[in-house]
Structure formats: C-alpha cells, structure tokens
KOLPAPA-279096 format. One record per residue: residue in three letters; x, y, z of N, C-alpha, C in turn. Coordinates in steps of 0.2 Angstrom, whole numbers, padded with zeros to 4 digits, always signed. Example, Ala and Ser with C-alpha at 12.3 -4.5 7.8 and 13.67 -1.06 7.14 Angstrom:
# KOLPAPA-279096
ALA+0066-0028+0039+0062-0022+0039+0066-0016+0039;SER+0064-0011+0035+0068-0005+0036+0064+0000+0039;
This chain:
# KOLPAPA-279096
UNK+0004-0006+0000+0000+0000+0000+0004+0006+0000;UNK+0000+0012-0005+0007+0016-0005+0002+0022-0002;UNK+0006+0027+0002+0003+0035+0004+0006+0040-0001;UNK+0001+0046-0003+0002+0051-0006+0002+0057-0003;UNK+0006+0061-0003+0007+0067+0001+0000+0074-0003;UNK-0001+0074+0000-0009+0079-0001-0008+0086+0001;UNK-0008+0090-0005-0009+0099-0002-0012+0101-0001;UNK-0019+0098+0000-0026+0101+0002-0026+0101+0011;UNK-0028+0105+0014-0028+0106+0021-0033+0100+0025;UNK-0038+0098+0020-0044+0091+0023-0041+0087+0021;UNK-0035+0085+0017-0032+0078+0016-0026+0077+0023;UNK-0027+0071+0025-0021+0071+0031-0012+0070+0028;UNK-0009+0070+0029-0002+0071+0029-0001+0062+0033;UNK+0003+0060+0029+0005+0052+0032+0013+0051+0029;UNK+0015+0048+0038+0025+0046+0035+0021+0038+0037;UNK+0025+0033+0032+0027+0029+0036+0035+0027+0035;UNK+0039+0027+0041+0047+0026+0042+0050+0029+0042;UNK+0043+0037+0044+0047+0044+0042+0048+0047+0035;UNK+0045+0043+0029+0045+0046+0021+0040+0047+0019;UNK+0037+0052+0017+0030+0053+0013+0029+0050+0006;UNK+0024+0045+0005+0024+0041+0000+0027+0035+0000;UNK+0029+0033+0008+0030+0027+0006+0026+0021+0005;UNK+0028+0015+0007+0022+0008+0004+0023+0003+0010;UNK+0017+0001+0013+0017-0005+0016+0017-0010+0016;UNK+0022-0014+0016+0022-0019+0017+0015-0027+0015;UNK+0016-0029+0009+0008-0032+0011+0008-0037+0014;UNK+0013-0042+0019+0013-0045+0024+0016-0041+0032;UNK+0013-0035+0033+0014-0032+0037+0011-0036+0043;UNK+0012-0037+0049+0009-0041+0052+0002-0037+0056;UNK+0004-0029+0055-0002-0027+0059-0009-0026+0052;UNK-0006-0028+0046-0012-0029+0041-0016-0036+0044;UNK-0012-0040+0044-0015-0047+0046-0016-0050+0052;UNK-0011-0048+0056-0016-0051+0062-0017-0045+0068;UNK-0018-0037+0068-0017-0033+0072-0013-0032+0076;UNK-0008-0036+0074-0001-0036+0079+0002-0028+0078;UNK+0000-0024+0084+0002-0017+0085-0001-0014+0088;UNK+0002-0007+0088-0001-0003+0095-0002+0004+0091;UNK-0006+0010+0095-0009+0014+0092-0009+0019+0097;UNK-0008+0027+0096-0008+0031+0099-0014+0037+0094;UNK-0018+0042+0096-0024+0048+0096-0022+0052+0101;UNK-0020+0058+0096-0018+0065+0101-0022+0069+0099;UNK-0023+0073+0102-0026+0079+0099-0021+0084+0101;UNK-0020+0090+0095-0016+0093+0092-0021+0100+0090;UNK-0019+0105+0096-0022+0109+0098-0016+0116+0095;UNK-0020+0120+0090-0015+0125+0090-0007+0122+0087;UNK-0007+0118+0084+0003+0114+0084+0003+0111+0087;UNK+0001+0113+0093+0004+0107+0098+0001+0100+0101;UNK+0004+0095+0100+0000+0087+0103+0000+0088+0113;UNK-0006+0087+0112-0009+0087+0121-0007+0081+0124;UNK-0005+0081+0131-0002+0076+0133+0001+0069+0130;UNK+0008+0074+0126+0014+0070+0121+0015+0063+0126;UNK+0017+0065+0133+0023+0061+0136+0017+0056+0139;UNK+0012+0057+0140+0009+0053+0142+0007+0046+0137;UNK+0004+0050+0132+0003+0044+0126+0006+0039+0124;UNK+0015+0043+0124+0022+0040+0121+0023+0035+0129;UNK+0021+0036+0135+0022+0031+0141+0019+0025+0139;UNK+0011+0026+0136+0006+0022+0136+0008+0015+0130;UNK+0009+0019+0124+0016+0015+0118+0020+0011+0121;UNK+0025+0015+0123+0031+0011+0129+0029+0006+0132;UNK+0025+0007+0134+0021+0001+0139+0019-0004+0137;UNK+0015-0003+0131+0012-0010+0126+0016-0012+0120;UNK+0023-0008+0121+0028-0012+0117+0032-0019+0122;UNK+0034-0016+0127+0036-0022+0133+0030-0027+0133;UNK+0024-0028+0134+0020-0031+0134+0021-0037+0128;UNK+0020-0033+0123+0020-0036+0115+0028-0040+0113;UNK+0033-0036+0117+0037-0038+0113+0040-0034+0108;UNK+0037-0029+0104+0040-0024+0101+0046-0020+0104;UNK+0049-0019+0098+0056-0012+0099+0052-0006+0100;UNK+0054-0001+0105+0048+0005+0104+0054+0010+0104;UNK+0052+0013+0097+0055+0018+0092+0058+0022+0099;UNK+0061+0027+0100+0063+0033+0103+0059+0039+0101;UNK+0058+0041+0108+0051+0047+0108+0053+0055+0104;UNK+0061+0052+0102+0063+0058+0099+0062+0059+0091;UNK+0061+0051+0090+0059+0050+0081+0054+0051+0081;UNK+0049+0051+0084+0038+0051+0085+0041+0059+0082;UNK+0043+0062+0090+0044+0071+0088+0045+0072+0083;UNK+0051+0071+0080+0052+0073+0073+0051+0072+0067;UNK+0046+0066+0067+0041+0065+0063+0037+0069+0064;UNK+0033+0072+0067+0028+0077+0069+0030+0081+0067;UNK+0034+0085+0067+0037+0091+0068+0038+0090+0057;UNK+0040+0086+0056+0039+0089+0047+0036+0085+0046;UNK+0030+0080+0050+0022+0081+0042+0019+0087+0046;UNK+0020+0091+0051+0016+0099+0053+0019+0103+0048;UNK+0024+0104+0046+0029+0106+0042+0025+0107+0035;UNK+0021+0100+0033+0019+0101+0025+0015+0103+0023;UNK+0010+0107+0029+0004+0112+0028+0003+0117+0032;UNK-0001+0122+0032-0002+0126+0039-0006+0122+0045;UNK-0004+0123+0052-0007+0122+0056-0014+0121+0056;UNK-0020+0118+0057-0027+0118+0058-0027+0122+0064;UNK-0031+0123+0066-0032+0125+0074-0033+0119+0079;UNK-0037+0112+0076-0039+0107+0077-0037+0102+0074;UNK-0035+0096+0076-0028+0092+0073-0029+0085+0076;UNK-0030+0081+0071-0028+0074+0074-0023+0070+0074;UNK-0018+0068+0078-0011+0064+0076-0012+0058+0077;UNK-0010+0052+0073-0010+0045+0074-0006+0042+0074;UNK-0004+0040+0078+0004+0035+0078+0004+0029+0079;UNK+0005+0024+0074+0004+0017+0072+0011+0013+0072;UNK+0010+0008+0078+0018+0004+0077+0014-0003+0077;UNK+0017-0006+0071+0018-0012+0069+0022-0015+0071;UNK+0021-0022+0070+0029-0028+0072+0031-0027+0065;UNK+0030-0025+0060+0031-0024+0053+0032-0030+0048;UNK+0034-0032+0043+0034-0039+0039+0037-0043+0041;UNK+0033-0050+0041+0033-0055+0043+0032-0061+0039;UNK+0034-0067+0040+0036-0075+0038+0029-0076+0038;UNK+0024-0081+0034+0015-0083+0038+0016-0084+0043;UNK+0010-0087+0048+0012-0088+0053+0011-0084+0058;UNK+0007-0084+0065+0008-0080+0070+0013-0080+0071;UNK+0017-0086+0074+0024-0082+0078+0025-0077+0074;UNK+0030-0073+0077+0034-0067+0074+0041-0069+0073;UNK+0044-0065+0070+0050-0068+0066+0056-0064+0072;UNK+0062-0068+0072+0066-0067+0078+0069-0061+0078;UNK+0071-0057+0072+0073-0050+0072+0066-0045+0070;UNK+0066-0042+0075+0058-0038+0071+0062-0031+0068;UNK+0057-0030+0063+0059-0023+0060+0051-0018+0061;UNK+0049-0016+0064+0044-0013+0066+0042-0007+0062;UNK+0035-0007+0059+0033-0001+0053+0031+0004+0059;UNK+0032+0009+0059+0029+0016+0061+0024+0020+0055;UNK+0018+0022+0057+0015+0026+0053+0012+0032+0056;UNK+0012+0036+0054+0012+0044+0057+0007+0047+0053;UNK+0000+0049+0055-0006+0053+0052-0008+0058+0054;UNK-0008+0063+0051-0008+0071+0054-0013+0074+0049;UNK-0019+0074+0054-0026+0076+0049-0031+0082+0054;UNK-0032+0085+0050-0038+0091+0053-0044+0088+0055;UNK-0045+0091+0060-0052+0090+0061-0057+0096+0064;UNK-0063+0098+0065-0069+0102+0065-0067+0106+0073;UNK-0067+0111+0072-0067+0113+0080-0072+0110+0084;UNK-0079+0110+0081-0083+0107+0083-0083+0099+0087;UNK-0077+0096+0087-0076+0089+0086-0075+0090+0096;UNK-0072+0093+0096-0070+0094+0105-0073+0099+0110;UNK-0080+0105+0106-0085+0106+0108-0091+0103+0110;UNK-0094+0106+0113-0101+0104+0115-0107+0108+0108;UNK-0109+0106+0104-0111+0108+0097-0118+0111+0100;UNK-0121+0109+0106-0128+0111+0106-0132+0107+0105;UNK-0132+0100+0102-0136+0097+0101-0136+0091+0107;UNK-0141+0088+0107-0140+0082+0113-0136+0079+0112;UNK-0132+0074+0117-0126+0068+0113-0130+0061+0117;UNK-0133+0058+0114-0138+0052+0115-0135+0046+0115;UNK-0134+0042+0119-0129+0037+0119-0134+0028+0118;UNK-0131+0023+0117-0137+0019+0118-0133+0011+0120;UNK-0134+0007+0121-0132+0002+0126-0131-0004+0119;UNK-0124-0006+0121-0122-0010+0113-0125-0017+0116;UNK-0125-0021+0111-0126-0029+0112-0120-0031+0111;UNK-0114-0028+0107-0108-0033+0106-0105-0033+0115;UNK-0104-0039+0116-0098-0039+0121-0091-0040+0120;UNK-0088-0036+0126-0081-0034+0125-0077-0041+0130;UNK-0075-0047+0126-0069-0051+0127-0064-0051+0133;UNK-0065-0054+0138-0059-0054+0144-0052-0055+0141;UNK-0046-0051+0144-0040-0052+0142-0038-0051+0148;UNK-0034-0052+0152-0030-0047+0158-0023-0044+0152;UNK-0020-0051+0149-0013-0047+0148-0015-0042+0142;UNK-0023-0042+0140-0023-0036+0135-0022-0031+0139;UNK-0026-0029+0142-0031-0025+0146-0028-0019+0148;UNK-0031-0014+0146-0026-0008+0145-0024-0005+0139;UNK-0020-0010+0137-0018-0009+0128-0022-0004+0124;UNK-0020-0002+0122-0023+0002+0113-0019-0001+0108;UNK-0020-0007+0108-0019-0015+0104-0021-0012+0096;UNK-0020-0013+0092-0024-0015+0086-0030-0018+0084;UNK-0031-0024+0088-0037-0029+0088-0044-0023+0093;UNK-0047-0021+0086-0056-0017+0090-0060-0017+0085;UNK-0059-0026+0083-0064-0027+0080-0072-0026+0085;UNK-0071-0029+0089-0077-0029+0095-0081-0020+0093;UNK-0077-0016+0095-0077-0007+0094-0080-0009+0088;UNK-0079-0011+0082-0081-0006+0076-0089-0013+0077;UNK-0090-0016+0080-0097-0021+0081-0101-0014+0082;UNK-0097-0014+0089-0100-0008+0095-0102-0002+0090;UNK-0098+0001+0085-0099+0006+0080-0105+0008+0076;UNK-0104+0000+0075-0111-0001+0069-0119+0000+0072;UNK-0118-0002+0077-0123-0002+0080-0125+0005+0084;UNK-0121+0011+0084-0123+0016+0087-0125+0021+0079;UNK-0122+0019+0076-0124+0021+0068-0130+0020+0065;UNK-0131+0013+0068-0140+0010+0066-0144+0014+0069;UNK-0143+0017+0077-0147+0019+0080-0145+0027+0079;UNK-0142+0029+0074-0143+0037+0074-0139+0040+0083;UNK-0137+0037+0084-0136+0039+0092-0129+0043+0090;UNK-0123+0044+0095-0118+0048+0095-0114+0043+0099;UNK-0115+0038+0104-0108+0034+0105-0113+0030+0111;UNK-0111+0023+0109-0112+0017+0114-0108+0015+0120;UNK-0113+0011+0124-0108+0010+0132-0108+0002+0132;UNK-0102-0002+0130-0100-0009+0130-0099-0010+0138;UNK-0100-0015+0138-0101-0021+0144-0095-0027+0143;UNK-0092-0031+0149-0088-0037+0146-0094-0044+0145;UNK-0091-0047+0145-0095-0054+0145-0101-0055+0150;UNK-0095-0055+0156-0099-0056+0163-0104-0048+0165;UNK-0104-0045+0158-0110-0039+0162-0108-0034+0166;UNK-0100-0033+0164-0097-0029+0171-0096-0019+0165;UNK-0098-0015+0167-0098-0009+0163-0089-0007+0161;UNK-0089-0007+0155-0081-0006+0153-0080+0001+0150;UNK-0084+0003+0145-0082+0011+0141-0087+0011+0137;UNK-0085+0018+0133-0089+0016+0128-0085+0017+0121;UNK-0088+0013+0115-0087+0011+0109-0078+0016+0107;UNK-0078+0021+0109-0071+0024+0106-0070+0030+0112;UNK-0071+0028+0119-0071+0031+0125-0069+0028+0130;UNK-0068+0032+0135-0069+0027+0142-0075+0032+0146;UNK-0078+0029+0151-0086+0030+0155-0084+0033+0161;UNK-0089+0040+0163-0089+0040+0170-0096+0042+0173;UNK-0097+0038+0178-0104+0040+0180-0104+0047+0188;UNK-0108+0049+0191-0107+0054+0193-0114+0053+0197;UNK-0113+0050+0204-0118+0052+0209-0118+0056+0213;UNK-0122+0061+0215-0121+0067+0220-0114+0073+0215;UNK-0111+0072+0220-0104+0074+0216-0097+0068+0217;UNK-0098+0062+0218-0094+0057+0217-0095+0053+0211;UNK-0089+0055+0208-0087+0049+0200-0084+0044+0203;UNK-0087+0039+0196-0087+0033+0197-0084+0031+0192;UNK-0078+0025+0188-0076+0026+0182-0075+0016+0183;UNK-0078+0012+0177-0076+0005+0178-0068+0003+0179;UNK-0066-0001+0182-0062-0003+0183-0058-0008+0177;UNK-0053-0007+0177-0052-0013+0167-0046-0017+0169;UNK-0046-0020+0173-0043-0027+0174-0043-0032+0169;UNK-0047-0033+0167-0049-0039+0161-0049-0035+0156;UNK-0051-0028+0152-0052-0028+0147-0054-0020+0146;UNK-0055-0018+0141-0053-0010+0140-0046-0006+0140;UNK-0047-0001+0137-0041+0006+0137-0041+0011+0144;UNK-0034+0011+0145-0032+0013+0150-0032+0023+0147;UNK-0037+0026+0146-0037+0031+0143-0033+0035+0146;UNK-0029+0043+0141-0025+0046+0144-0029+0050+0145;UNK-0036+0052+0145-0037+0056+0145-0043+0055+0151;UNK-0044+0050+0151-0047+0046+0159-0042+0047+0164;UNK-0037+0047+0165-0034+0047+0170-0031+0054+0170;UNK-0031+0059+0165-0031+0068+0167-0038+0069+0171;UNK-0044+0066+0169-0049+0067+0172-0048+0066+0181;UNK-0047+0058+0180-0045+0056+0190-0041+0062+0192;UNK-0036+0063+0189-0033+0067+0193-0034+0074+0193;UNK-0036+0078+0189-0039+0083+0190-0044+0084+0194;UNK-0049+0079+0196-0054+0079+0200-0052+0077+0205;UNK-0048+0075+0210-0045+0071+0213-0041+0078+0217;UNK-0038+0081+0213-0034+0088+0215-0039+0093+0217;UNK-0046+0093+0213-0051+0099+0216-0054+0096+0222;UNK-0054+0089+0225-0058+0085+0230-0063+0084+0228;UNK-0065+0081+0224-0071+0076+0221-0070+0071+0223;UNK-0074+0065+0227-0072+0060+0225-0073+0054+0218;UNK-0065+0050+0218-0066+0046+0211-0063+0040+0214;UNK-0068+0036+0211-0067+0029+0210-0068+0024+0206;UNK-0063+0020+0206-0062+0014+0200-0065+0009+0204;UNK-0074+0008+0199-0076+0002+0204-0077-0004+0198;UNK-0080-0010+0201-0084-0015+0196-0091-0010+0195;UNK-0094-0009+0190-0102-0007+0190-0105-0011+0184;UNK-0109-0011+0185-0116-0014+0176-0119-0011+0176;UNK-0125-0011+0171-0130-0007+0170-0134-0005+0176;UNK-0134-0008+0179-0140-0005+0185-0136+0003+0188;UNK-0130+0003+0188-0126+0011+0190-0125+0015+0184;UNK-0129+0015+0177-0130+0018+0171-0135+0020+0174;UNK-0143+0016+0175-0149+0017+0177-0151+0023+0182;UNK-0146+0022+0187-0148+0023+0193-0141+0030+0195;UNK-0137+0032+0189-0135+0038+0191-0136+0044+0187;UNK-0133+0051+0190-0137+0057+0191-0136+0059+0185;UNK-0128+0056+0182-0127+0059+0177-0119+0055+0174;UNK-0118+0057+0167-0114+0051+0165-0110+0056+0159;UNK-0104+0053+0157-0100+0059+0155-0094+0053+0150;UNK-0092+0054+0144-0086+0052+0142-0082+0056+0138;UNK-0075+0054+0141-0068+0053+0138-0064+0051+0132;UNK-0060+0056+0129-0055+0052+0126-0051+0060+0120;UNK-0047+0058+0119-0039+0063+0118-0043+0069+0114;UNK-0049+0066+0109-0050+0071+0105-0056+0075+0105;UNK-0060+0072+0111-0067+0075+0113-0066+0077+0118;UNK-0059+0076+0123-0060+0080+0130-0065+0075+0133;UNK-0069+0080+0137-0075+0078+0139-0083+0079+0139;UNK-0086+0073+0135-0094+0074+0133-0099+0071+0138;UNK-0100+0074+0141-0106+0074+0144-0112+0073+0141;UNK-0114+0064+0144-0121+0061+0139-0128+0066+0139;UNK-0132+0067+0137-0140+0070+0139-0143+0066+0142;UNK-0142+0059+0138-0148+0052+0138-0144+0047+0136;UNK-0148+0041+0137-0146+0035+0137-0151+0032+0136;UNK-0151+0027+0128-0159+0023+0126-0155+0017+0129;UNK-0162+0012+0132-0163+0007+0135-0166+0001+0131;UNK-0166+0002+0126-0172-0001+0122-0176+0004+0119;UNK-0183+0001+0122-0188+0011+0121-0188+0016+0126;UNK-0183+0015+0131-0184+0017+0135-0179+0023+0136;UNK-0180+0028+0139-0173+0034+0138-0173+0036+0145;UNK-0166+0036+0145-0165+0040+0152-0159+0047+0150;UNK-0164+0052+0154-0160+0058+0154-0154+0061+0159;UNK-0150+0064+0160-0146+0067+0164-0144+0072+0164;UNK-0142+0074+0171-0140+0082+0171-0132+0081+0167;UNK-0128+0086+0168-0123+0089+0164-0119+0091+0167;UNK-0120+0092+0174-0119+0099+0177-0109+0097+0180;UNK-0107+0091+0182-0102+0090+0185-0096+0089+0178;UNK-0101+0084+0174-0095+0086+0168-0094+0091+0162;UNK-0098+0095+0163-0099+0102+0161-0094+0105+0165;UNK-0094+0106+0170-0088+0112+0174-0082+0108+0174;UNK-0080+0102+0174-0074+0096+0175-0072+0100+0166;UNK-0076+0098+0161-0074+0101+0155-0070+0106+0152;UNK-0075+0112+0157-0073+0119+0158-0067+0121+0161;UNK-0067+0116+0166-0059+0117+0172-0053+0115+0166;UNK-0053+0112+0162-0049+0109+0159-0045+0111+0154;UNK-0053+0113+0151-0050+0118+0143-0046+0125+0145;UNK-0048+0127+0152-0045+0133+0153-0038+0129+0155;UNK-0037+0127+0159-0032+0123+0161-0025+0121+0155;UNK-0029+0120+0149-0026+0118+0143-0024+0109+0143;UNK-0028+0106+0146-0029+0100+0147-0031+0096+0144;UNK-0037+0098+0140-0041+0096+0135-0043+0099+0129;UNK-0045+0097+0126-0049+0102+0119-0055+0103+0119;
C-alpha cells in the first residue's frame, strides 16, 4: 500500500518510516493479524496534548508485546515535518501506528523484528472537541467486549469488538455506545472510556480484564482528585447507568462529553450535565483538554 502526500488542508499528511509516499508492506503483520499498537492526540493550535503521556502508554504496550519502541525523539520529529507540510489547523488529529512490521506466515513473529511506524496528521472540525448544542444520545451496545488481563489496558490494534459496537450506534442514529464485558461488568464506551457521577462522586469501571487505560481518563482522575471530588475505580453494570445522576465520556479528541440520555431499548433516560460540564470547563482553561 502506497501513501500520497496531499496539499489540500482536509487531506491528512501520512510518514510511514518517516517518508512521505512510502508503501506497506503487504505482509505487514499489523495488516493481518493486528499485531500493534496505536496512539490519538489531539493537536491543539501545533501542539499534541499530553505527548509524554501517550508515548508512556506505547512504551508500555511495546514491553507487553514484545516490540522495539522507536525513541520518543523520532515520534517528535516525525511530527514536527508532516506539521511542516501544511499550515497548522487550529484542530488536529495525530495517529501514531507501530507495527511488528513484515513477517514469515504464521503467527509467531520472526526473531529480528523490524517494526513499521506510521504517522497521520489530519484536521479536524473545531466542533469535534466542543459541546455543538445538540444532545449527545448514547445507547447500550449488544456486542460484548472479550476478557483479556494481559490485553487490558492496551490500545492494541485488535477493535474489531469497537467497530461491532460502532455499527450499531450508527444503526441507531445515536452519537456513541456503552459496552459491557462478558460477565456484564460496565467497561467504556465504543471509542471512550465512561464516567458515572452520583451526587458529586465519579465513578469510572475498573479494566482489569479488558478496555483502554485512557489518557485522558486518567487527566480526568486526577484533576478531580486535586479539586476534592471523590473518584473511583469500581466494578459497576448497567444498574449504576440506570440509577446515576449523570454520565460523562472521555477520550484525547473530545475532551470531555457529557451524555443527555441513554436509550434502553424504548426506553430513555436523561441526565444532568452539570459535574461534567464544569470538569470540561476546568480543563479547557487549564489547557488539558480540547
């Protein structure tokens, strides 16, 4: 697969190895079997928000896997000339894609790895990390999300489960789904992580077995944490969707969305706004989120 370097400001900017134009490999191992790992920044103004965090979160799932993880100074420099190829957006998404790179058939992985990096630098709507004014409607997926411990955490390649969870919030016209694991334990939703909010104590699932350790989940813990909110990582199900005041999700490129509602079937339940609404606000001023 080859990339083409695009002057148009709505076409993204893509290195793979660090070259514009180059070609993937078509036994890549992350074409076929997801073998790799994944970073989402938002890129505010030029700058990518919470770098050193996202590049720990990499590091971390390359030990895990097995990968060589590139030097946080090549990731930089990469960025820094596909930002180079166009003018800044004001609103920016960066993707950083590490492969175990081509490979023998066969799962095992071959004993010297040579690891693909690809690098995607694409605009996006300012609207994308505002609150638009319209409700954000959420609805309760059927696909279940797969126990893994030694996943768990990862922003792995393998979301196929996600893109289930996807399709189905698309069928309903909603704006983003809350997956469940196997055992019914409440995990994130479809391209987030979840927080529920009784009185004024958050509540966020626990992912021992399974989900993303989001970075922007855990800028939220700790920001609230520093104001004196109480936060906690519990086991929860659907009964503490139902039964709380209000419900709020995460993730690098949205900041923080606070749900309206939540369909149950034909059933809707509404929430206030009001804790993830000022957490939001505390934030963007902060320059912590977008």
């Amino acid at each position: 697969m080859t990339t083409n370097h695009a002057n148009s400001a709505d076409q993204p900017v893509v290195l793979i190895n660090g070259s514009l134009g180059a070609a993937i490999a078509c036994d890549d191992r992350g074409l076929h079997y997801g073998d790799g790992l994944f970073e989402t920044l938002a890129v505010v103004n030029g700058v990518p928000q919470h770098w050193s965090a996202h590049l720990t979160r990499l590091n971390r799932g390359c030990v895990r896997l097995g990968l060589n993880a590139p030097p946080d100074f090549l990731w930089r420099k990469e960025f820094e000339y596909a930002a180079r190829q166009r003018p800044a957006p004001p609103m920016a998404a960066l993707k950083l894609i590490l492969t175990r790179g081509a490979g023998r058939r066969g799962y095992a992985p071959p004993p010297a790895g040579h690891e693909t990096r690809i690098l995607q630098l694409l605009s996006l709507p300012e609207s994308t990390a505002e609150a638009t004014g319209s409700p954000f409607v959420s609805i309760i997926c059927n696909t279940p999300l797969g126990l893994n411990p030694i996943l768990a955490g990862l922003k792995h390649l393998n979301r196929l489960e996600q893109v289930l969870g996807a399709q189905e919030v698309a069928r309903a016209g909603a704006d983003e789904g809350i997956m469940f694991d196997l055992n019914g334990r409440l995990i994130a939703g479809t391209r987030s992580n979840v927080f529920i909010v009784r009185g004024e104590a958050l509540f966020t699932p626990r992912l021992a077995h399974c989900g993303v350790h989001g970075v922007m989940r855990d800028v939220v813990v700790t920001d609230a944490r520093e104001r004196g909110l109480s936060v906690s990582e519990e086991e929860l199900d659907q009964a503490a969707i139902i039964t709380a005041d209000e419900l709020f999700f995460t993730n690098s490129l949205i900041g923080i969305q606070p749900a309206n509602s939540v369909r149950f079937g034909p059933k809707i339940k509404d929430y206030r706004t009001t804790v993830g609404a000022h957490l939001r606000a505390q934030l963007q001023r902060a320059e912590l989120a977008p």
